[in-house]
Every structure is written in C-alpha cells, then in structure tokens.
N, C-alpha and C positions, 0 to 999 in steps of 0.2 A: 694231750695236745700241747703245740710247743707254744713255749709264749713268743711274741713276735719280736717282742722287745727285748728278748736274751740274745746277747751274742754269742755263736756257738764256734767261731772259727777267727780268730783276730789275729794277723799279722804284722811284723815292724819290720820294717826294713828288713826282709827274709834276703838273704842271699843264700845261694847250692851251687857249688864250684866243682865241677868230676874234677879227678886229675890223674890220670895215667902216665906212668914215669916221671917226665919232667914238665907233660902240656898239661897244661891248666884248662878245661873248658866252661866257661861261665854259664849257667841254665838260666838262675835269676840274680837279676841284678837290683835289690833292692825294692821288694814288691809290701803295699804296704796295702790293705783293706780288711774290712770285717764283714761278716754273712750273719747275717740274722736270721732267726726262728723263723720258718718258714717259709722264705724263698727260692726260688725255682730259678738257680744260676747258670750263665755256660759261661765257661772261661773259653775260649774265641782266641785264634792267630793264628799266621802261618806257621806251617812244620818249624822246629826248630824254636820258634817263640819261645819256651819255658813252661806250656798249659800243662801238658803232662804229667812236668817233674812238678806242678805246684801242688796238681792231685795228687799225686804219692807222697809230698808232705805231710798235706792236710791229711790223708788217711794211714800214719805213721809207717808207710812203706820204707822211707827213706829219713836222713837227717839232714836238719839245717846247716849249713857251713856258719851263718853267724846270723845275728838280728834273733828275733823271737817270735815263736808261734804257738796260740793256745789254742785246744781245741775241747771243745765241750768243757770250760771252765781248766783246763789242763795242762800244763808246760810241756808241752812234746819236744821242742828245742831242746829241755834239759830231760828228756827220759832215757832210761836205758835200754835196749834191745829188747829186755822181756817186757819190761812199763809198754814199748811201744805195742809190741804183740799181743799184752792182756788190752787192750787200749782196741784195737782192731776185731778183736775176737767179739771183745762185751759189749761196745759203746756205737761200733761203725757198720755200717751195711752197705757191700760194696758189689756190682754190676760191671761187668767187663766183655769188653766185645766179642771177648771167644768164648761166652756163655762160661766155661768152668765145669759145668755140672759133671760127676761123677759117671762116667758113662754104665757102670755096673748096676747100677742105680735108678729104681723110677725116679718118677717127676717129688712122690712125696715122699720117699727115701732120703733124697736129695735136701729136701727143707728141711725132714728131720734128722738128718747126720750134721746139719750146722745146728740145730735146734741142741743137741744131744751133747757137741764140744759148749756151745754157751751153757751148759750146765740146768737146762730145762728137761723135770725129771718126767715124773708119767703123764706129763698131760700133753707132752710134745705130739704124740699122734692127732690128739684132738686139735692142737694149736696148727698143726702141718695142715690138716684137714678144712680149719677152718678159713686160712688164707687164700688157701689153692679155692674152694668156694666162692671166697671175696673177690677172687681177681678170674673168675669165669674160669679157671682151670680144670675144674673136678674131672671132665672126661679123659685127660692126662693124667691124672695122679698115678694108673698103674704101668703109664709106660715110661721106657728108656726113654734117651736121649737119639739114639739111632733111630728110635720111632717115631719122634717129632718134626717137624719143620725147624727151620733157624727162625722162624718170629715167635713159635711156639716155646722154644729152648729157650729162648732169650726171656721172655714172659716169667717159666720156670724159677730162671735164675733172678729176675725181680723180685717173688713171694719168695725165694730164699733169702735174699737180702732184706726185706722187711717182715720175716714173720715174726721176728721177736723186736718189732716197732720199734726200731734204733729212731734217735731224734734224727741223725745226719746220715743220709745215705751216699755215696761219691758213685758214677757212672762214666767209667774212660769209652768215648768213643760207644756211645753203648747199641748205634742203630749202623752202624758201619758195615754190618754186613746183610741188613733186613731192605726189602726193596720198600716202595713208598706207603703201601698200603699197612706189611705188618710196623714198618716204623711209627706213621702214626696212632696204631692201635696202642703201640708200646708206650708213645707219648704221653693217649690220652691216660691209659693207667698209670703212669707217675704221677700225672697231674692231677686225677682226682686221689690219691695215697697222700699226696699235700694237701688236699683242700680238705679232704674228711679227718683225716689223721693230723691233721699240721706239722709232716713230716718237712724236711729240708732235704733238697737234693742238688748237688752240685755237680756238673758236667763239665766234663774236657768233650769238647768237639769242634768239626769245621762245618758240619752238618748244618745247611739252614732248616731242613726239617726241625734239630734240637731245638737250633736258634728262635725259630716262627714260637716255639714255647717259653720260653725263659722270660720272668720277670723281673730277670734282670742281665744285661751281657756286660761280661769286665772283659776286655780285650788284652792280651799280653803283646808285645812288639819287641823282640831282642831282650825278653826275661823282664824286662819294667811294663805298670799297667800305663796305655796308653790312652782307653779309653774305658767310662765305667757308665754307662747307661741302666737307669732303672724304668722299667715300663711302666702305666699305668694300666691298669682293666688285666693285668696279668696274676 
C-alpha cells in the first residue's frame, strides 16, 4: 500500500523542447507540480497542450530539456538511457491505447513475458494467474489477442501492467478506443487497483469518461499547467 503522503512524481520547472534542424518546438513550457501516493490523475488539454510528452517523461520514455523531474524518489532529469529503461522495466506500469499485447501470445502469456523481463522467477505463473483472477479475467487467460474484444484486450493489458504492483502506473489515452460501456468497466477496475492496492495512476486524456474519474484533473494549456483541481469524495 502506497503511503498518501509520499511524493512519487515531483516536477520543477520541466521544460522538453523537439528540435528538428534548425525549428525548435516547445512541448513544455515550464510545468511544475507533484502527484502523491495514491491519486487517480488525468492530465487534461487540447491536442498539442504538452499532456503527452509530460506522460512519457514521468514514465522515462523521453528526457527533460532542463528543470528537474523525480520519479519514485529518483532523478530521471539526470539518468542515462539504460537508468531510464531499468527505471520503466522495474518501477513503472504502463497502459497504452493500442493495447500492446503480444499478439502470439494468450491473455496469461502475455502478464507473464513482462512478469518474466522483471525478473520474476517460478512463481510468475501463479502471480499471471492470480491477477487475471483479481481482475475478472480467468475466462481469457488462454486466448490470443485476436480472440478478444478491444475492452477485453485492453483489460489484458491492465493486469500486465499491474501484476507485479508497481506503485505508479501511467495510461496514454487508455479508453480511446473502447465504446462507453467497456470504457467504464475499464475505469471502474483502476479505480478499485487504487482503492485496494493504493496503487497511483496517472492519465493523459481528453476523455470525460477518464475525466468523470480522477481525483484530481491538472490541465496543461500551451505545455504550462493552467488549471490543477483536486476533487473531493474521489
């Protein structure tokens, strides 16, 4: 269980500048806040805002152009390509809208080939076994991906990203392509993975389906936060 009071993601002044030959294009422009154990975030704005590139920060996809960013007690600002990648492999649990999943692969293949790079030895079957359980799955465990639905696939790729109970889990976009029903099924299981688990999860989305959940929306407007709302009863 995370404690509420650790800060797991704390930003200064992050600025991420692309620069392709000679243009410079600004993503963020000095974004400063911290996410605490526990909360159910959507980072919120139109296209082009910076939500994005702020999630592939915080989950060491990319690097800061300047300012500081820690994550899970950690200077990602200053790691190196591998630091970042042991840092994603070990520490972060990540959900993305085009599922991922291995298509050669069941449903519990799938939890356990990232079970298997985190370096989880024989108990990975039992551990694959026991989340897909947890999270209503078991009648998928012995299918593909081609065999599933996209709310079902998408589900999948949630117990892969939290079977080995990472504290921070990051979700781009993650109901983008599930219609109303499987998206809030999808919802309510993150939301009870945080309430049971005191996991943390942070969303990029313009979803107000996401939005109707978050207990907390930070809005990005031209890469700066513009607005940071924390709900209550969330």
């Amino acid at each position: 269980m995370t404690d509420s009071s650790e800060v797991l993601v704390s930003a200064k002044d992050v600025v991420k500048t692309y620069v392709t030959g000679s243009v410079e294009a600004p993503a963020l422009r000095g974004v400063t806040l911290d996410i605490q154990g526990g909360e159910f975030v959507s980072i919120v704005g139109p296209s082009g805002s910076g939500k994005t590139t702020f999630l592939n920060l915080i989950g060491a996809l990319d690097s800061v152009t300047s300012g500081t960013l820690s994550v899970l007690g950690k200077d990602v600002s200053a790691m190196s390509k591998r630091e970042r990648a042991d840092l994603r492999l070990k520490s972060l649990g990540f959900v993305f809208q085009a599922y991922n999943l291995v298509p050669v692969l069941t449903a519990r293949e799938n939890v356990e080939f990232v079970l298997e790079l985190q370096g989880v030895g024989g108990e990975r079957v039992t551990q694959a076994n026991q989340i897909l359980e947890e999270l209503g799955l078991t009648e998928f465990a012995g299918r593909r991906p081609l065999q599933m639905s996209g709310g079902q696939q998408q589900r999948v790729a949630v117990a892969r990203a939290v079977a080995s109970r990472p504290k921070l889990v990051l979700a781009d976009e993650p109901t983008a392509n599930l219609d109303g029903e499987n998206a809030e099924t999808l919802m309510s299981m993150m939301r009870r993975l945080r309430d049971e688990h005191g996991m943390t999860f942070v969303f990029s989305t313009h979803d107000p389906r996401v939005i109707a959940h978050a207990s907390r929306v930070v809005t990005l407007t031209d890469g700066k936060v513009s607005a940071d709302e924390k709900r209550n009863g969330s």
